[in-house]
C-alpha positions as CSV (number, residue, x, y, z in Angstrom):
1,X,44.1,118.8,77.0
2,X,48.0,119.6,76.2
3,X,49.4,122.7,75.0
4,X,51.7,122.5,72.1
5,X,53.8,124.0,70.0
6,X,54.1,123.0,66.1
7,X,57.6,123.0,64.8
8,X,55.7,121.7,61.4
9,X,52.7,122.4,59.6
10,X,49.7,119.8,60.4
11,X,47.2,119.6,57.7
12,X,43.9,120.5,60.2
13,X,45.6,121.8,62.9
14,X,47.7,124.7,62.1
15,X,51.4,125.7,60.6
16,X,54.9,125.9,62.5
17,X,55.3,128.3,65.2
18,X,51.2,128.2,66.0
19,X,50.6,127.2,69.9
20,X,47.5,125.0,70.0
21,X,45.5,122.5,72.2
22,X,44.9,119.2,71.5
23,X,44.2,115.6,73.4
24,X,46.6,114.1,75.7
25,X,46.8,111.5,73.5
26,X,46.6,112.6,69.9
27,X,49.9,115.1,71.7
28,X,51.4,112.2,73.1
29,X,51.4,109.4,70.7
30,X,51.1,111.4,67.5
31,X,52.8,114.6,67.6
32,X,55.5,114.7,70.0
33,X,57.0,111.3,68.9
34,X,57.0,112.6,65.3
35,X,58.7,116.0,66.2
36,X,55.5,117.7,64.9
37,X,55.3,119.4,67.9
38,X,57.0,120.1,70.9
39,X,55.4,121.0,74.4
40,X,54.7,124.6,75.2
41,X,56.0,126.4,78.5
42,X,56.1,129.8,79.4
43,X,59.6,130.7,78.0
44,X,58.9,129.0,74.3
45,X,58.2,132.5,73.0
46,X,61.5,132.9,72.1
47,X,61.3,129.8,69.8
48,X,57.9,130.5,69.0
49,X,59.5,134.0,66.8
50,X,62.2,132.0,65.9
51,X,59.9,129.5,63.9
52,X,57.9,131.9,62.7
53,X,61.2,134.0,61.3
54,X,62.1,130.7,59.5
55,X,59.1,130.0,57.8
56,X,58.4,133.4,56.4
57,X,61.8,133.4,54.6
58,X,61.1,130.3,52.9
59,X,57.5,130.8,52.2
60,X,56.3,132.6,48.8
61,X,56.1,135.9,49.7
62,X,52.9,137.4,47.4
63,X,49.4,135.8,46.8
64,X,50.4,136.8,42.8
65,X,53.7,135.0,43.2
66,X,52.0,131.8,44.5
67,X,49.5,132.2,41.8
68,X,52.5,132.2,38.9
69,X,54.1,129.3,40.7
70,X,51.1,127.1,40.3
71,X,50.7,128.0,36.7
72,X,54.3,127.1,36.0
73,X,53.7,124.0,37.9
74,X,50.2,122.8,36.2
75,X,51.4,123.4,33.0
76,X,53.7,120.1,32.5
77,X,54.3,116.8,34.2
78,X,57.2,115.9,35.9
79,X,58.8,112.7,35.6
80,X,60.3,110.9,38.4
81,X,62.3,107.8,37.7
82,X,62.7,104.6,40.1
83,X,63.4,101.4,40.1
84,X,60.2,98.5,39.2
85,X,59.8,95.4,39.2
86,X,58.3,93.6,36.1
87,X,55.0,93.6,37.0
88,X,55.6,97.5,37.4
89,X,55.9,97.7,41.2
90,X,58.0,99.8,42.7
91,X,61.2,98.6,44.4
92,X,60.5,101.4,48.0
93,X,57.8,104.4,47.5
94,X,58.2,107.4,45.3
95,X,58.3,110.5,49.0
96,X,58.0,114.1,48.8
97,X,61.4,114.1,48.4
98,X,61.5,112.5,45.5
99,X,58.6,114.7,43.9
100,X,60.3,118.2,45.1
101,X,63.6,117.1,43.1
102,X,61.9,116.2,39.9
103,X,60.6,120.0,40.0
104,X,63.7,121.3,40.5
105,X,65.0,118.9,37.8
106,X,63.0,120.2,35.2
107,X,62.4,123.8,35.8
108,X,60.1,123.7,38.2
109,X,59.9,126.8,41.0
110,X,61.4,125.7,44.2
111,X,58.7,123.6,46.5
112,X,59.9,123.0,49.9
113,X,59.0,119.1,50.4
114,X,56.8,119.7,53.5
115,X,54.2,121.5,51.1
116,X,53.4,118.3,49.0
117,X,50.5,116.2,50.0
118,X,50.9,113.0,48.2
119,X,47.1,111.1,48.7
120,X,48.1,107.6,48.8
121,X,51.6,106.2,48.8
122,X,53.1,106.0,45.3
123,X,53.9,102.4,44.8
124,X,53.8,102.0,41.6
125,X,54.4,102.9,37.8
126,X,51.7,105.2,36.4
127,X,50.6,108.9,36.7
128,X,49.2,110.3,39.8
129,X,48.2,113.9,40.6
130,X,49.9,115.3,44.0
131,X,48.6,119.0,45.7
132,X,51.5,121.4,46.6
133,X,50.3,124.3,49.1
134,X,52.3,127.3,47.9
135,X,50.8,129.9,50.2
136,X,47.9,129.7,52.6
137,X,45.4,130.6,49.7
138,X,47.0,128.8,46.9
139,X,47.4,125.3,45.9
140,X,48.6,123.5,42.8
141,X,47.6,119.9,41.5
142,X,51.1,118.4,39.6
143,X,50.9,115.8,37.7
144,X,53.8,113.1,38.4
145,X,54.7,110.1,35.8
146,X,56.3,107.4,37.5
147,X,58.5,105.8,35.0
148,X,61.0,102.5,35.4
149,X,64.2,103.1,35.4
């Protein structure tokens, strides 16, 4: 078993900052390669806080906050524009990236792109429904139109 440290929130596992143990493998050929985690020794604490001190200033701060968030955001579709092909395939993949500037593009609250779970890769045109964590007991199901540009 290797003890790590996440430096990003795994869905399953745990958030940034959380020290946890998982299989030599799953840490070696999963999460370290990604920079999901890094590996933990005794004078990490110091990182450990610092991660933790980043994460609470950009997450919501109230459970009532989090809840007005995801009624802002489940009350109208965003619409993300990129390039198709004629048969309506997309030139690339719509990211999180893509998602979180749409919602700031139309009035949207701020969603940091590492809270989106997209299901399936969006590759191509249509409407597709994408879950934003907001806070650890809130969640929000967006609708997205992918449109050709």
């Amino acid at each position: 078993m290797a003890k790590l440290i996440l430096t990003h929130e795994v869905t399953g596992l745990g958030e940034p900052g959380d020290v946890v143990e998982v299989k030599d493998g799953y840490a070696r050929n999963f999460l370290v390669p990604r920079k999901l985690a890094t590996p933990w020794s005794k004078g990490a604490e110091s990182q450990v806080s610092a991660i933790r001190k980043a994460r609470k200033s950009r997450e919501i701060a109230s459970l009532d906050d989090a809840k007005a968030a995801r009624d802002s955001l489940q009350s109208k579709p965003f619409t993300i524009e990129a390039k198709a092909g004629e048969s309506g395939r997309l030139f690339g993949a719509v990211t999180t990236a893509d998602i979180a500037d749409a919602i700031a593009a139309g009035e949207g609250p701020k969603v940091d792109k590492r809270k989106i779970e997209i299901g399936q890769p969006i590759k191509s045109v249509g409407a597709y429904t994408v879950a934003i964590r907001l806070h650890p007991e809130v969640s929000a199901n967006v609708d997205v139109k992918v449109v050709s540009a």
